[in-house]
N, CA, C and O of each residue as an XYZ file, in Angstrom:
876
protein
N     228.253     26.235    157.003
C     227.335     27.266    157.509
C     228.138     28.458    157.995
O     229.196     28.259    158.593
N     227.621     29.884    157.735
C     228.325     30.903    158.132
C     228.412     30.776    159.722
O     227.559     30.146    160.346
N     229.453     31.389    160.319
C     229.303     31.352    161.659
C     228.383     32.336    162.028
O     227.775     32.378    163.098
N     228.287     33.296    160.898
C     227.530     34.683    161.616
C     226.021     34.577    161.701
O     225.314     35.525    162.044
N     225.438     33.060    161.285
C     224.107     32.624    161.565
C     223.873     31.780    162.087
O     224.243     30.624    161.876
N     222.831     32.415    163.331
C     222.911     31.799    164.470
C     221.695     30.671    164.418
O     220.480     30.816    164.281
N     222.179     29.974    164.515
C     221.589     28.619    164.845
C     219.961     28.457    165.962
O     220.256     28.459    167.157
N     218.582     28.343    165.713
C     217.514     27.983    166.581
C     217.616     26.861    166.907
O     217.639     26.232    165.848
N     217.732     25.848    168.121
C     217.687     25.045    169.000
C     216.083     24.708    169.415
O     215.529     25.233    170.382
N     215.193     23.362    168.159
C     213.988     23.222    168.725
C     213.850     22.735    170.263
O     212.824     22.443    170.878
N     214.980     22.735    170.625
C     214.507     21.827    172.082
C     214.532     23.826    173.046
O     213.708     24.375    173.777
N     215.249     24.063    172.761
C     215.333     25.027    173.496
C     214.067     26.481    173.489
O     213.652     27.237    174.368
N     213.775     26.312    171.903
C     212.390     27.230    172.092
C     211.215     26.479    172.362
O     210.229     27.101    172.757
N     211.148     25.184    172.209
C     210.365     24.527    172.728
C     210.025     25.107    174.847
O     208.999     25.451    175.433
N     211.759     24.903    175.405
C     211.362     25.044    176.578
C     210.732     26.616    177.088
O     209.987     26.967    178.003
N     211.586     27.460    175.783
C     211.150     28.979    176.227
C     209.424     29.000    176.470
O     208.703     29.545    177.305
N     209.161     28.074    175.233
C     207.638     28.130    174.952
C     206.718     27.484    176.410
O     205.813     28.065    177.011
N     207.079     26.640    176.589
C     206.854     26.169    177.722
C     207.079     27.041    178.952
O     206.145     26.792    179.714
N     207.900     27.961    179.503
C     207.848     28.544    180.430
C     207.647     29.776    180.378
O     208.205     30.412    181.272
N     206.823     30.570    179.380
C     205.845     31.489    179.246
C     204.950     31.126    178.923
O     204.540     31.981    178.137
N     203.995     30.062    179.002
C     202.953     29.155    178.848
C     203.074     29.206    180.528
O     202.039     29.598    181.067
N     204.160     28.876    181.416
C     203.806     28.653    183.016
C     203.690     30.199    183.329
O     202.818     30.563    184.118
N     204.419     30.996    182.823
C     204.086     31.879    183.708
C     202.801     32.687    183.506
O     202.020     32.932    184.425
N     202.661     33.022    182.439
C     201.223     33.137    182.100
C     199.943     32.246    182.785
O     198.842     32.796    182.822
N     200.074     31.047    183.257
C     199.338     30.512    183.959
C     199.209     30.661    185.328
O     198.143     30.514    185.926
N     200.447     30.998    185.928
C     200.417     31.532    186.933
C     199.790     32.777    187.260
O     199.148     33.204    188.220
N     200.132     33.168    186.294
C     199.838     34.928    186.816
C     198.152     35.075    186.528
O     197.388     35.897    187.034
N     197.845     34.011    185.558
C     196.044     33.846    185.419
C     195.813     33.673    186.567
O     195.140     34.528    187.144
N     196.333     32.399    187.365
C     195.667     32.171    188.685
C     195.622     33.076    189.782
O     194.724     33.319    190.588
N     196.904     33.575    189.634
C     195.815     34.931    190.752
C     195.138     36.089    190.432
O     194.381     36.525    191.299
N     195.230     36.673    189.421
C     194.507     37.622    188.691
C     193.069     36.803    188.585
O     192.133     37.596    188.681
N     192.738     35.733    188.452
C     191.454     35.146    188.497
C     190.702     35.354    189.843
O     189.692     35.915    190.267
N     191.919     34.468    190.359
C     191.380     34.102    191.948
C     190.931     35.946    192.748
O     189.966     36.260    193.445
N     192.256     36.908    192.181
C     191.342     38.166    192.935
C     190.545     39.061    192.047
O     190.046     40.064    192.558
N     190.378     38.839    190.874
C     189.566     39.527    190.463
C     188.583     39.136    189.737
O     187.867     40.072    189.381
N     188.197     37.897    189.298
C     187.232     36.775    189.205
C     187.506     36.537    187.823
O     188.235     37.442    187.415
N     187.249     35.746    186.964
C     187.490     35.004    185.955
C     186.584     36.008    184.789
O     187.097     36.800    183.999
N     185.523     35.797    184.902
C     184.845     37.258    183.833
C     185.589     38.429    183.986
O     186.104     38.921    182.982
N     185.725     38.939    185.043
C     185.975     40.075    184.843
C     187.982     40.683    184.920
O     188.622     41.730    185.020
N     188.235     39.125    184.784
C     189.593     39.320    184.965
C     190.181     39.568    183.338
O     189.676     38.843    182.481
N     191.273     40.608    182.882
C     191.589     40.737    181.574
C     192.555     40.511    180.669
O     193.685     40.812    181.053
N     192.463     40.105    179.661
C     194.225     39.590    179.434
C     195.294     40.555    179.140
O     196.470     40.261    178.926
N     194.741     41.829    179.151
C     195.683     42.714    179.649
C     196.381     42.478    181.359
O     197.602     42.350    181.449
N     195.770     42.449    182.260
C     196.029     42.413    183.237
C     197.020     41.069    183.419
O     198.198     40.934    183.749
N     196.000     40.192    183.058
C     196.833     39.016    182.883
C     198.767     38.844    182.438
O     199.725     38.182    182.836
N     198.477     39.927    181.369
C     200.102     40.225    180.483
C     200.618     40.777    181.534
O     201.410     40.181    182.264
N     200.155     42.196    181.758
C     201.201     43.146    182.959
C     201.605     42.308    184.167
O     202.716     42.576    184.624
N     200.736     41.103    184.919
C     201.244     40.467    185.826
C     202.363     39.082    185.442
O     203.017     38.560    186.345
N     202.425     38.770    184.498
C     203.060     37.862    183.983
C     204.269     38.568    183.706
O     205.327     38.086    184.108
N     204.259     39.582    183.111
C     205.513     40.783    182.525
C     205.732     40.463    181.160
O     206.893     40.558    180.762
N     204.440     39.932    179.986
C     204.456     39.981    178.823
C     203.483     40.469    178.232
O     202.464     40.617    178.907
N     203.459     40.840    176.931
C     203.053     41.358    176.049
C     201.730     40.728    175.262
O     201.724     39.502    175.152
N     200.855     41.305    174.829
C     199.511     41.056    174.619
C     199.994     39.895    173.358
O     199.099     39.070    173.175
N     200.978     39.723    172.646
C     201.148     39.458    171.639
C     202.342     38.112    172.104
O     202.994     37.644    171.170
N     202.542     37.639    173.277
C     203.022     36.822    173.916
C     202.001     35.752    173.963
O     202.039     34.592    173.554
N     200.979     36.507    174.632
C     199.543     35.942    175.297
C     199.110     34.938    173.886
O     198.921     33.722    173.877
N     199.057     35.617    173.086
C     198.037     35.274    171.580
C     198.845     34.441    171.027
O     198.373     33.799    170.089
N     199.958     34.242    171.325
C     201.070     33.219    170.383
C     201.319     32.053    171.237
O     202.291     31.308    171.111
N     200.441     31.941    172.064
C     200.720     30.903    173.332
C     198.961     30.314    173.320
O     198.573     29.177    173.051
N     198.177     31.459    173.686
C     196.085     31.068    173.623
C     195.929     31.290    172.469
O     196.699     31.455    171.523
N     195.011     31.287    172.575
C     193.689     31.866    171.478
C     193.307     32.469    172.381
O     193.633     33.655    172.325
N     192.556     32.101    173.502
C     191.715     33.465    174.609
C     192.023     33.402    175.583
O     193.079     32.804    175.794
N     191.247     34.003    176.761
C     191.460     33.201    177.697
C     190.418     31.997    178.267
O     190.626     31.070    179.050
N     189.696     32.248    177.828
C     189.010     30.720    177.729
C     190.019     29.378    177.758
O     190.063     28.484    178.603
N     190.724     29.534    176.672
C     191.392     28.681    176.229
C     192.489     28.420    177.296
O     192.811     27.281    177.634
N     193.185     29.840    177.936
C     194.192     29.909    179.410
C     193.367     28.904    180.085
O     193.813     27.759    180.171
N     192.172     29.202    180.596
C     191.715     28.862    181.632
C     191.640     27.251    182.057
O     191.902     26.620    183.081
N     191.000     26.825    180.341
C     191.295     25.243    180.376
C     193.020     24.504    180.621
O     193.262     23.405    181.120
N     193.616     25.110    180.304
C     195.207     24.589    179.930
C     195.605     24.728    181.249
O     196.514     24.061    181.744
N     194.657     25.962    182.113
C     195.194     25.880    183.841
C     194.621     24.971    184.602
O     195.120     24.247    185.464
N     193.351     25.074    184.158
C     192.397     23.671    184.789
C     192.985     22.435    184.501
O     192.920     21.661    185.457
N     193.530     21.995    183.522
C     194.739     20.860    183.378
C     195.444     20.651    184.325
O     195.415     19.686    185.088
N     196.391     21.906    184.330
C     197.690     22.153    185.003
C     197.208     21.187    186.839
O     197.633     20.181    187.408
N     196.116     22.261    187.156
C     195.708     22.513    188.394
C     195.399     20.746    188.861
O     195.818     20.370    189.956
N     194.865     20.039    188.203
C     193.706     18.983    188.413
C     194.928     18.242    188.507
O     195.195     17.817    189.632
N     195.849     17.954    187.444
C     197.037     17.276    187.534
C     197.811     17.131    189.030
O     198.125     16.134    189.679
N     198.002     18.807    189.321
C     198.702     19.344    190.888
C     198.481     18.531    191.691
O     199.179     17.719    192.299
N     196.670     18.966    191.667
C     196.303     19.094    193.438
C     195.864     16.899    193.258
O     196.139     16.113    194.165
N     195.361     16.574    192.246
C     195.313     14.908    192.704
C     196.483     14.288    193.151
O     196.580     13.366    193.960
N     197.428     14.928    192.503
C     198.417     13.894    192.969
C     199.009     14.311    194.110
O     199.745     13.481    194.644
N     198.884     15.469    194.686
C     199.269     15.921    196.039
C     198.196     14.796    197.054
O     198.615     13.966    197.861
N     196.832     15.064    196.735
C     195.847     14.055    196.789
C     196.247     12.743    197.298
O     196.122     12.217    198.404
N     196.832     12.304    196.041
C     196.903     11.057    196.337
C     198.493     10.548    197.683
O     198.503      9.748    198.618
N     199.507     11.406    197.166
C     200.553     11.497    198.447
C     200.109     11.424    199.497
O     200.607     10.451    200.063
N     199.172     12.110    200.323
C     198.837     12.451    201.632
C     197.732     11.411    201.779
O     197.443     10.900    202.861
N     197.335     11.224    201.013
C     196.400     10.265    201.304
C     197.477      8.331    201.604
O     197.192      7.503    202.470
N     198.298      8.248    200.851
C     199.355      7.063    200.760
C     200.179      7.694    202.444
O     200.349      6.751    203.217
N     200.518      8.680    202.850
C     201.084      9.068    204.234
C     199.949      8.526    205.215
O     200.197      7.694    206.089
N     198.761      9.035    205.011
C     197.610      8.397    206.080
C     197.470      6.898    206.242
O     197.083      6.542    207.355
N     197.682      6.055    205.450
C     196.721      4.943    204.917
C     198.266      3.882    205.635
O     197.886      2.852    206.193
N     198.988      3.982    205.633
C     200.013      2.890    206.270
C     200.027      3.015    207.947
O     200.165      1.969    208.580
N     199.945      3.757    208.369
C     199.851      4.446    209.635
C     198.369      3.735    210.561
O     198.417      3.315    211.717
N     197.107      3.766    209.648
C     195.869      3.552    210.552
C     195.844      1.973    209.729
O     195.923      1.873    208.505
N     195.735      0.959    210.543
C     195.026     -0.640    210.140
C     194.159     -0.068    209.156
O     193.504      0.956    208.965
N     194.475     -1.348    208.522
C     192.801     -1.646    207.275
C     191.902     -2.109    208.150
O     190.837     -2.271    207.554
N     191.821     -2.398    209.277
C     190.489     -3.007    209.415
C     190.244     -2.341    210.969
O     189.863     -2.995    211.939
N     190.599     -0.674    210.969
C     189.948      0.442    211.979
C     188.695      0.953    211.097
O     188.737      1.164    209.885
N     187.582      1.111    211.929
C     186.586      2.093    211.228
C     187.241      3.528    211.109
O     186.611      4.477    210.644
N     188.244      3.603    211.455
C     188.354      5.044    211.712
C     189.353      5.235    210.419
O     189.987      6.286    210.509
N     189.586      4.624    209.477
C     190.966      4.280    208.258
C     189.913      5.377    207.522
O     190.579      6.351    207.171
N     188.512      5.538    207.179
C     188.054      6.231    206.390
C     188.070      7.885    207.119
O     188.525      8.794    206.424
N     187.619      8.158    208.354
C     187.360      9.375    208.775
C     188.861      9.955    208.576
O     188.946     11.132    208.225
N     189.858      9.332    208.744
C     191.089      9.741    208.776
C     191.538     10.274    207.270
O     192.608     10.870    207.154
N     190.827     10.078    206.312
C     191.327      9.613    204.787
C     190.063     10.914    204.787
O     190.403     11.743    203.943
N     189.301     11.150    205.179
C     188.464     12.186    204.748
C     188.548     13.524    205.914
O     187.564     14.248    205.764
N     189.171     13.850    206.654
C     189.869     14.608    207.721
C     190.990     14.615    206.770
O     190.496     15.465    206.029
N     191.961     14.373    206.286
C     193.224     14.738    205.655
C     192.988     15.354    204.377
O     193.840     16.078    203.860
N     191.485     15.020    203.646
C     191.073     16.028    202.609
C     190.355     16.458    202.246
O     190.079     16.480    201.047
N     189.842     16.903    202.995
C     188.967     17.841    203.487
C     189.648     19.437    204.318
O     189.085     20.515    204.510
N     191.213     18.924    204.695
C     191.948     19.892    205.204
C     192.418     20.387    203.854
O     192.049     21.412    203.281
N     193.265     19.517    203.457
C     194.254     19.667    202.164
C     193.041     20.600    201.359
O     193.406     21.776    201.356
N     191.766     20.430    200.707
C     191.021     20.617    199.730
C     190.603     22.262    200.524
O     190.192     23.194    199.833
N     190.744     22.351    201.635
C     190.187     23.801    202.096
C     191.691     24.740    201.740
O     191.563     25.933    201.465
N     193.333     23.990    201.778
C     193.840     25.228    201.276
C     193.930     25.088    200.420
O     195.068     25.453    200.124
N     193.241     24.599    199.274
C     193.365     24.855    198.030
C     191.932     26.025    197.323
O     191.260     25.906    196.299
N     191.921     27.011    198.330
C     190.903     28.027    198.509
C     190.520     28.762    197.003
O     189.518     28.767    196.289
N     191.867     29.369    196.928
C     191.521     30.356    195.920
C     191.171     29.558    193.908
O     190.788     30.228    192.949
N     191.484     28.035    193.908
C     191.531     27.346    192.833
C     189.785     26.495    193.175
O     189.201     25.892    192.275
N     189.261     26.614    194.472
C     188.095     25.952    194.356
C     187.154     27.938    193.751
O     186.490     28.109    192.729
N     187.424     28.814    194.625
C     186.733     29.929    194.034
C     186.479     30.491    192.305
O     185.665     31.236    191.759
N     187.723     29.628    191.827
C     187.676     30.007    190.411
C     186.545     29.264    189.680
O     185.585     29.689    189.038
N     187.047     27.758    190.041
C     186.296     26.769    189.676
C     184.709     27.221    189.499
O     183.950     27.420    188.551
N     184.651     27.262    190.660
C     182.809     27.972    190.859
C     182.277     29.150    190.519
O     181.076     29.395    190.637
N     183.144     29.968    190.067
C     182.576     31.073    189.093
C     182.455     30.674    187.316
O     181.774     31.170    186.418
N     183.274     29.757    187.334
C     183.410     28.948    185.556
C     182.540     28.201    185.366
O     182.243     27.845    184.226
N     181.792     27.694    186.660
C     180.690     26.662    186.713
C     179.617     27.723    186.329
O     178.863     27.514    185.379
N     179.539     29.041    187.186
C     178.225     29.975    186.855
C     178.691     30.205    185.162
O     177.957     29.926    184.214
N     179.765     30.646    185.078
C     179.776     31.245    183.433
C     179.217     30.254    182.640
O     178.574     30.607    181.650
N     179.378     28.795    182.960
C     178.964     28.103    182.140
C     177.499     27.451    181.951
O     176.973     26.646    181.182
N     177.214     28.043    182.797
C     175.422     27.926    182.978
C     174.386     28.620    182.183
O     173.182     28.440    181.997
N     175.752     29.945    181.553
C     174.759     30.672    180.757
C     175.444     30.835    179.741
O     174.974     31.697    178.998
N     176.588     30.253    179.307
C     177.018     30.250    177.691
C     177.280     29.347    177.171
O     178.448     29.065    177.438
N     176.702     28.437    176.315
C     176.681     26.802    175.526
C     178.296     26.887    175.136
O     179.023     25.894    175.148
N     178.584     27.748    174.913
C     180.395     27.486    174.175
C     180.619     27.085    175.447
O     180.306     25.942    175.780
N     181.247     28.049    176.423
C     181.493     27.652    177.826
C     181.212     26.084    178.470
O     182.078     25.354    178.952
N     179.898     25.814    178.349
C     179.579     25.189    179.267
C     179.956     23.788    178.947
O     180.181     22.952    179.823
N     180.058     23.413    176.940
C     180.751     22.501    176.454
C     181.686     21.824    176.903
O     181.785     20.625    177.163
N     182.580     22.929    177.001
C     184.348     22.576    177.409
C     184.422     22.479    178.986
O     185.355     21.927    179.569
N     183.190     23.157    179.706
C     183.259     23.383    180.850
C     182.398     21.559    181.556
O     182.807     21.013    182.581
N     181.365     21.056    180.779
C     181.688     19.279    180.870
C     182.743     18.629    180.320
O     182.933     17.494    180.760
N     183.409     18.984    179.568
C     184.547     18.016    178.894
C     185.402     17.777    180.196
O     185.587     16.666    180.693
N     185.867     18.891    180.653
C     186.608     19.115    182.184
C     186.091     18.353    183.016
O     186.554     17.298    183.450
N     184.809     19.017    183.347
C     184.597     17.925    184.563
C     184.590     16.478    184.544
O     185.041     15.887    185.526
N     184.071     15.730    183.407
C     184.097     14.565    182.769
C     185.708     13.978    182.918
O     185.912     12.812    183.257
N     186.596     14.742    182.682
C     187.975     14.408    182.977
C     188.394     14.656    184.242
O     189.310     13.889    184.537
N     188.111     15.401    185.104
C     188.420     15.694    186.480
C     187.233     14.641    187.519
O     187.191     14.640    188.750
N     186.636     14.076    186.871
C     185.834     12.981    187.354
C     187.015     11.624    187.186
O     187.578     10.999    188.085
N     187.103     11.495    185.975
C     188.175     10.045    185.304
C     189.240      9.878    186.959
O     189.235      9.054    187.873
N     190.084     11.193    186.656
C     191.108     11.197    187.447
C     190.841     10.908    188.438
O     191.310      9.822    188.779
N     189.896     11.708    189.564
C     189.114     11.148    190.611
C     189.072      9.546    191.280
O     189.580      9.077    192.298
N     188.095      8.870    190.049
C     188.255      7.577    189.879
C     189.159      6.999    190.327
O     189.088      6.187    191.249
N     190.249      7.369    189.675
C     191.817      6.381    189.599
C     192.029      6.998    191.083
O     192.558      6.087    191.720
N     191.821      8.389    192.129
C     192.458      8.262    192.941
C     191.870      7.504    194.292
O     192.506      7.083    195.259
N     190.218      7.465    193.996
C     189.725      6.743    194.946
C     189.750      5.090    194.510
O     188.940      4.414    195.142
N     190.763      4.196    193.287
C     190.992      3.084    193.464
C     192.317      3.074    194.189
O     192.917      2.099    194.640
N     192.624      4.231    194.210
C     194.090      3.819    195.110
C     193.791      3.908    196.537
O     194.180      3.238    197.494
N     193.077      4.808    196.446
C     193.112      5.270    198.168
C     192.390      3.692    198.846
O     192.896      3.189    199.849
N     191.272      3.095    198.202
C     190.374      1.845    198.661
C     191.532      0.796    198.689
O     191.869      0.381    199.797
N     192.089      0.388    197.723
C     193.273     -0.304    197.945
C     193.896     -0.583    199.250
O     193.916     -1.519    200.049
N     194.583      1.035    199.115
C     195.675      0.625    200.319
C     194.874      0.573    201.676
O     195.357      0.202    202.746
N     193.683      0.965    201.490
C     192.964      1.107    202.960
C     192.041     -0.632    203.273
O     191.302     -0.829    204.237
N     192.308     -1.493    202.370
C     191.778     -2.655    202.330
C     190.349     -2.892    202.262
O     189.769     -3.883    202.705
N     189.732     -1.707    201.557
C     188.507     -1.946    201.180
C     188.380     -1.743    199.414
O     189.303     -1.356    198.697
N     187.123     -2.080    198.995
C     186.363     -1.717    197.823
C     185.010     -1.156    197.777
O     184.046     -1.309    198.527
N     185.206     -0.349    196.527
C     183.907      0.135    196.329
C     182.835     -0.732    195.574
O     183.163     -1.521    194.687
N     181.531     -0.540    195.978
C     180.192     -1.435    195.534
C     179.342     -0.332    195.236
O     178.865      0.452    196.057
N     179.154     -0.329    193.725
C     178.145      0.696    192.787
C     179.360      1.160    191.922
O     180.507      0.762    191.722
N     178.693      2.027    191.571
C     179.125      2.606    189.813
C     180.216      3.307    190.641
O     180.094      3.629    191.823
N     181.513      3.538    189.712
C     182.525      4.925    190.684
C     182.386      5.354    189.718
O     183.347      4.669    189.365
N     182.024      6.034    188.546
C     181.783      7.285    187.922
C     180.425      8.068    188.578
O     180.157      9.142    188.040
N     179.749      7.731    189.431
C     178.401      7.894    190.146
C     179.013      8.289    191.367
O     178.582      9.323    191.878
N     180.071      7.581    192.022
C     180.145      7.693    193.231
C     181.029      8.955    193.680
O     180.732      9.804    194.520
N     182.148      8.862    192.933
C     183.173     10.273    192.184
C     182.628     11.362    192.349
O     183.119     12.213    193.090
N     181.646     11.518    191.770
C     180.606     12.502    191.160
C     179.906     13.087    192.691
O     179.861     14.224    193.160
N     179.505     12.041    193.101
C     178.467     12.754    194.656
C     179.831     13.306    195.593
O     179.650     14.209    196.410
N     181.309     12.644    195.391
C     182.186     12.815    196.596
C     182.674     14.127    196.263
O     183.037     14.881    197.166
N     182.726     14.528    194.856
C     183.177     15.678    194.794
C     182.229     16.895    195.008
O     182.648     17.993    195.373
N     180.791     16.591    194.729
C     179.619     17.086    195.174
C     179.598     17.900    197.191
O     179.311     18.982    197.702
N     180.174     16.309    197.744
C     180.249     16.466    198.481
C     181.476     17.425    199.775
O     181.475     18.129    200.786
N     182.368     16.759    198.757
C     183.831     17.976    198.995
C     183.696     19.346    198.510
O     184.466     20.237    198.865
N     182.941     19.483    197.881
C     182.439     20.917    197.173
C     181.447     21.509    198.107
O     181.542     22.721    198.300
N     180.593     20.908    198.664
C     179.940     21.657    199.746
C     180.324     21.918    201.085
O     179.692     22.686    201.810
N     181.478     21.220    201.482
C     182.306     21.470    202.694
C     183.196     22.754    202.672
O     183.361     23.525    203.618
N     183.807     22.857    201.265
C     184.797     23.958    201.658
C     184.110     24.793    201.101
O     184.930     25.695    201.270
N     182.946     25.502    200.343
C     182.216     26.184    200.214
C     181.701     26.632    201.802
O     182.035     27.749    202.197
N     181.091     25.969    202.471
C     180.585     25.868    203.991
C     182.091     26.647    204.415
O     181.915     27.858    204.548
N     182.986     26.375    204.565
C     184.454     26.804    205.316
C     184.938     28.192    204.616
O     185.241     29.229    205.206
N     184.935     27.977    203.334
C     184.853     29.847    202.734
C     183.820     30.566    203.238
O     184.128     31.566    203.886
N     182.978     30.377    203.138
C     181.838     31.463    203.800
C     181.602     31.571    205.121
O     180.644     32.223    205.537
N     182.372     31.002    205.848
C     182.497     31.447    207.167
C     183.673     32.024    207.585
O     183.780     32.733    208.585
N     184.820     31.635    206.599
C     186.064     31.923    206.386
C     187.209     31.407    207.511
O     188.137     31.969    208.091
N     186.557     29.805    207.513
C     187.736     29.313    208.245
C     189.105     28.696    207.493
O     189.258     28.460    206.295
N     189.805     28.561    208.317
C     191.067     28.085    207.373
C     190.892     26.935    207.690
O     190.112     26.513    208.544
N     192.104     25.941    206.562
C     192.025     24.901    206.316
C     193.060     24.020    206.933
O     193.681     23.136    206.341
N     193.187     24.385    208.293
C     193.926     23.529    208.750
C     193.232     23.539    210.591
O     193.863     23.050    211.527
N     192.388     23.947    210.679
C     191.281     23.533    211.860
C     190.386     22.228    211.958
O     190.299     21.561    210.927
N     189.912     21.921    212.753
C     189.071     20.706    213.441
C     187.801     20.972    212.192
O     187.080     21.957    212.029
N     187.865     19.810    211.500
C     186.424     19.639    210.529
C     185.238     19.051    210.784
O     184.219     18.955    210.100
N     185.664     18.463    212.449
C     184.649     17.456    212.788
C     183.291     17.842    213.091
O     182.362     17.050    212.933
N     183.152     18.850    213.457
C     181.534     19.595    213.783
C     181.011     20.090    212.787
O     180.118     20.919    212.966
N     181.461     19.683    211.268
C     180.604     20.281    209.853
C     179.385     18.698    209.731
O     179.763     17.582    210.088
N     178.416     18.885    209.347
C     177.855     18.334    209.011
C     177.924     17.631    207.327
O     177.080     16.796    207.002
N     178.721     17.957    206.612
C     179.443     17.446    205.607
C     180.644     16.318    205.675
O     181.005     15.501    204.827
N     181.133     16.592    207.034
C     182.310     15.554    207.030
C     181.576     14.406    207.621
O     182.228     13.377    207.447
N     180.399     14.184    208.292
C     179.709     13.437    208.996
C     178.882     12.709    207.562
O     178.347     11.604    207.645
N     178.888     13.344    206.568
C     177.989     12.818    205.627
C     178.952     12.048    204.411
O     178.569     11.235    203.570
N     180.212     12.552    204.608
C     181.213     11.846    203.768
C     182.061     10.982    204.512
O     182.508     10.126    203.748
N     182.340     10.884    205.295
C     182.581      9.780    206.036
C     181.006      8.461    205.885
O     181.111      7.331    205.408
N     179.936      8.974    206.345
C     178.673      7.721    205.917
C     178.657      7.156    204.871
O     178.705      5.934    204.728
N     178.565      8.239    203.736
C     179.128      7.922    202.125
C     179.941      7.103    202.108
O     179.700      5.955    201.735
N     180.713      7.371    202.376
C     181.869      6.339    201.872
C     181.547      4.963    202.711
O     181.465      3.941    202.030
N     181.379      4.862    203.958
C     181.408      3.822    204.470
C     179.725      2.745    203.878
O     179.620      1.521    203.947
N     178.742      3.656    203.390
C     177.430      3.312    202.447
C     178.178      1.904    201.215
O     177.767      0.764    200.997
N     179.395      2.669    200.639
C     179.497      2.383    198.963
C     180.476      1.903    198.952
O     180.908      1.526    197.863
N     181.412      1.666    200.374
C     182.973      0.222    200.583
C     182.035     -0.523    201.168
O     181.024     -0.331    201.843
N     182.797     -1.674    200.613
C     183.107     -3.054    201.736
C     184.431     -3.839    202.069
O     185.066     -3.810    201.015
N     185.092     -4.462    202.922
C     186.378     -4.870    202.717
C     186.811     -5.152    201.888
O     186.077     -4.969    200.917
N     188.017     -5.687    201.591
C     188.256     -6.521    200.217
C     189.570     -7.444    200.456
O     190.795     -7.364    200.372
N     188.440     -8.474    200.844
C     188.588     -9.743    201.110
C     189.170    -10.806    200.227
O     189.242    -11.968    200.626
């Protein structure tokens, strides 16, 4: 081989590819988070990333397509941060305190309020998808998978806390995130931060019951 031809390294454009794929995702997430997901542009998107419209297109198809690959990214993040803090709580309080659950829902219910600007996106993709069938497709496929994951983190969390759940957990998943969704909604619109006393919401009083409704030990 001539020396004067230079050699491509698949592992290495592989990684290039990969870390303009992150930064582009990054720079979606706050260009989303401040300027909302419709109306945010993939121009804007490029200039904050510091690439080229033609970067963007060799990486998406749209941003539709960004948005899901961040919703990946994101769901991946924040469960397993999830599940850490939740494994820090759970050795600390007995399995057999009533208080092993309020503690387990006080730790995320904090955690889930600073994750502010990724629940605001969320809920504008939920409206987009209310009124466009393409959208709203991909926009259940997601949740359907951000449910799965869920699942797996409330068999861990019941585990180590020495209880089980009784009823469906694709049902139960479903109302907790329902329910975590109306708490920090409640805490954005009043605009508290997420590291204050949660105990006087009437949501944490209802997810704490929840949960204690749909465990029993596990004996």
């Amino acid at each position: 081989m001539s020396p004067d031809v230079e050699t491509v390294h698949p592992a290495a454009d592989s990684d290039r590819r990969r870390r303009t794929r992150e930064r582009l995702m990054d720079a979606a997430f706050d260009v989303f988070a401040e300027a909302g997901v419709h109306a945010a542009s993939v121009e804007a998107i490029c200039e904050r990333a510091g690439f080229s419209r033609g970067a963007f297109y060799s990486n998406f198809e749209s941003k539709e397509e960004l948005f899901f690959a961040l919703s990946d990214r994101e769901v991946d993040s924040t469960l397993l941060k999830a599940s850490d803090l939740a494994r820090e709580v759970l050795p600390a309080t007995p399995a057999d305190d009533d208080d092993v659950v309020a503690e387990v829902v006080r730790t995320m219910i904090t955690f889930v309020g600073g994750e502010a600007n990724w629940h605001r996106i969320v809920a504008e993709y939920r409206l987009l998808a209310m009124r466009d069938g393409v959208v709203a497709a991909r926009y259940v496929d997601f949740s359907r998978r951000l449910n799965d994951r869920v699942v797996e983190l409330l068999q861990t969390v019941t585990l180590g806390a020495g209880l089980r759940f009784v009823g469906d957990l694709q049902l139960i998943s479903r109302t907790l995130l329902a329910l975590f969704g109306a708490i920090t909604e409640d805490r954005l619109l009043v605009g508290v931060a997420g590291d204050v006393s949660v105990e006087d919401s009437l949501a944490f009083d209802a997810i704490v019951a929840y949960v204690h409704l749909v465990t029993e030990p596990d004996d």
